[in-house]
C-alpha positions as CSV (number, residue, x, y, z in Angstrom):
1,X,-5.0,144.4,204.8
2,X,-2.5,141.8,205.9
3,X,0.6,142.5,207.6
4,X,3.4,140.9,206.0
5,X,6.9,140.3,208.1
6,X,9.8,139.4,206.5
7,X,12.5,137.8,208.4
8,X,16.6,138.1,207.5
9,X,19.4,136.4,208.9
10,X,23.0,137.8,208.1
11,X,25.9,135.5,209.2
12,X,29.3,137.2,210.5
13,X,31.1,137.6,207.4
14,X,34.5,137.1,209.0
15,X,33.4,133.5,210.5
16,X,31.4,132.8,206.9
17,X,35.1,133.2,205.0
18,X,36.7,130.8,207.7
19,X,34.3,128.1,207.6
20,X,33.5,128.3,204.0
21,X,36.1,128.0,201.0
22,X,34.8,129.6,198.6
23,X,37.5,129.5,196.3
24,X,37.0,126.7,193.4
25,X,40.0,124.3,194.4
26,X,38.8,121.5,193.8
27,X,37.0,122.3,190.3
28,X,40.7,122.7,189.2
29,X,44.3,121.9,189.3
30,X,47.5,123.8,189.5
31,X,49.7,122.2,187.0
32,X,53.3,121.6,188.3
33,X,55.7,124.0,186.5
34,X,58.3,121.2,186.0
35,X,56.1,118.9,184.1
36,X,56.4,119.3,180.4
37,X,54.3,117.0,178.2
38,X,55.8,116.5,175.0
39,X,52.5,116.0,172.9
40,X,51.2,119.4,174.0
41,X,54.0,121.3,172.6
42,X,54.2,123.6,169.8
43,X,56.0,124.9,167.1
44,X,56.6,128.1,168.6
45,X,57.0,126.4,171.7
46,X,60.4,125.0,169.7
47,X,61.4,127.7,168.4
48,X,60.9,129.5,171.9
49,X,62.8,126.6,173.5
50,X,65.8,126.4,170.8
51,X,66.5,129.9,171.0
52,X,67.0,129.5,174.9
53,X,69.2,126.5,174.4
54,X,71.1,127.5,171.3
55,X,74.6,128.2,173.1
56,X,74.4,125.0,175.3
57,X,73.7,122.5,172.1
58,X,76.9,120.9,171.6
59,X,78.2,122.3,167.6
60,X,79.3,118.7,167.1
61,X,78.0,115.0,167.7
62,X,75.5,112.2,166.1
63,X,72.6,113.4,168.0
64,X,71.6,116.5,170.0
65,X,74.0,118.6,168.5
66,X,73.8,121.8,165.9
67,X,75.9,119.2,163.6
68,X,73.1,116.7,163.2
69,X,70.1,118.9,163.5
70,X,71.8,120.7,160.1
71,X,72.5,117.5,158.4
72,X,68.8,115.8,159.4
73,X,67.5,119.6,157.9
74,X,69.7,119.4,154.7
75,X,68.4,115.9,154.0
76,X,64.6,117.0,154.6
77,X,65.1,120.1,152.7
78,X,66.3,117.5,149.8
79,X,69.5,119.3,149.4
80,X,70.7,118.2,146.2
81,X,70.6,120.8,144.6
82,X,72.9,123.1,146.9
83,X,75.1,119.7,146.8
84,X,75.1,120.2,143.3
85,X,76.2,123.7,142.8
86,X,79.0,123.0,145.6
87,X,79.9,120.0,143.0
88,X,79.9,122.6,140.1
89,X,81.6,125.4,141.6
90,X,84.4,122.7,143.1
91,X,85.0,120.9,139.9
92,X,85.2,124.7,138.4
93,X,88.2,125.5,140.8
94,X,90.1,122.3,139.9
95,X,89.9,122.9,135.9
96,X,90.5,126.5,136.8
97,X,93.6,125.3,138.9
98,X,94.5,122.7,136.0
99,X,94.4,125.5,133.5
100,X,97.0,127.4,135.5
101,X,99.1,124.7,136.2
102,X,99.0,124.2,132.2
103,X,99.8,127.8,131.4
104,X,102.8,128.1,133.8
105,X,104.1,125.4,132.8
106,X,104.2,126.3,128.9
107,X,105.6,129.0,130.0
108,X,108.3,127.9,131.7
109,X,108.8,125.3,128.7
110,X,108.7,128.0,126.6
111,X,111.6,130.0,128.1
112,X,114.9,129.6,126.3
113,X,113.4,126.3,124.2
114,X,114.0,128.1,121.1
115,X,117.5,129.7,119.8
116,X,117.9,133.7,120.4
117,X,113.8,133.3,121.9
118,X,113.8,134.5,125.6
119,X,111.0,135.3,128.3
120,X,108.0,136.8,126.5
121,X,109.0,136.1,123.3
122,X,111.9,138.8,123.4
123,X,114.9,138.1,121.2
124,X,118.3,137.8,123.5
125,X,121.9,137.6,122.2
126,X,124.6,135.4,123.2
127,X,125.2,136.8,126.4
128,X,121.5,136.3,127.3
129,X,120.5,139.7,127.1
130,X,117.1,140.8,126.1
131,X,116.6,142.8,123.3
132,X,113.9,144.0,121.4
133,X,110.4,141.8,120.4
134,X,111.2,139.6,117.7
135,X,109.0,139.8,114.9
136,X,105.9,137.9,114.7
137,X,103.5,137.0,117.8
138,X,104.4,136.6,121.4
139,X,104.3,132.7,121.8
140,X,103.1,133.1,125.1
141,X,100.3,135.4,124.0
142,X,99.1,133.7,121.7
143,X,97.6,131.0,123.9
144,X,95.7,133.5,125.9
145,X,92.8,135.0,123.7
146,X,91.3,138.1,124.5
147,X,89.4,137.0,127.4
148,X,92.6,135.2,129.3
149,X,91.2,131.7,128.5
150,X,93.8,129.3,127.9
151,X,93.1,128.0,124.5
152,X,96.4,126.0,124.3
């Protein structure tokens, strides 16, 4: 049989780590931390971002302002149709406030327009006293029906 001899050579492993790099720098790059490329952003990474900002972005202005990014959103979100019920419940309070205006104002009109008639439809003597209800309806009442709509 042959004799076989095998030969190793082991390098200090100290003087191998400071002559060699062995880390993979140059395979890759650190990315600097202050650069932001707009085209890799997210969604959440807006939402992330607007949450952090929300108290410094201005309430009012024509750009870059809570103002503006609520109006650009209403107009996106096609809001007509909240614009619409604002229109309805708004033109609701001004016949509501006509309709008061209307009523007090018969009232008053109605005070003391007829002889011996006083407030509420109460008879009242010379003096002006109030007496008892004159016969016959209340012509205040009678232009409120039973569900205190004006019907005038």
């Amino acid at each position: 049989m042959k004799k076989i001899t095998f030969r190793k050579n082991v390098f200090n492993k100290e003087a191998f780590e400071e002559t060699v790099d062995t880390n993979f720098s140059q395979l890759s790059s650190t990315p600097n931390p202050n650069f932001f490329d707009i085209n890799m952003a997210t969604l959440p990474d807006f939402w992330a971002l607007y949450e952090r900002f929300f108290y410094q972005i201005p309430k009012l202005g024509e750009t870059e302002s809570h103002e503006y990014l609520g109006k650009t959103s209403l107009e996106y979100a096609e809001s007509t149709y909240v614009n619409e019920q604002i229109q309805e419940l708004l033109d609701e309070i001004a016949a509501l406030r006509e309709e008061n205006l209307r009523i007090m104002t018969d009232a008053l009109n109605l005070e003391g327009t007829e002889e011996g008639i006083g407030i509420g439809g109460f008879a009242s003597d010379e003096e002006g006293e109030l007496g008892t209800q004159i016969e016959g309806e209340n012509p205040i009442m009678t232009q409120v029906d039973n569900n205190n709509s004006y019907t005038g």
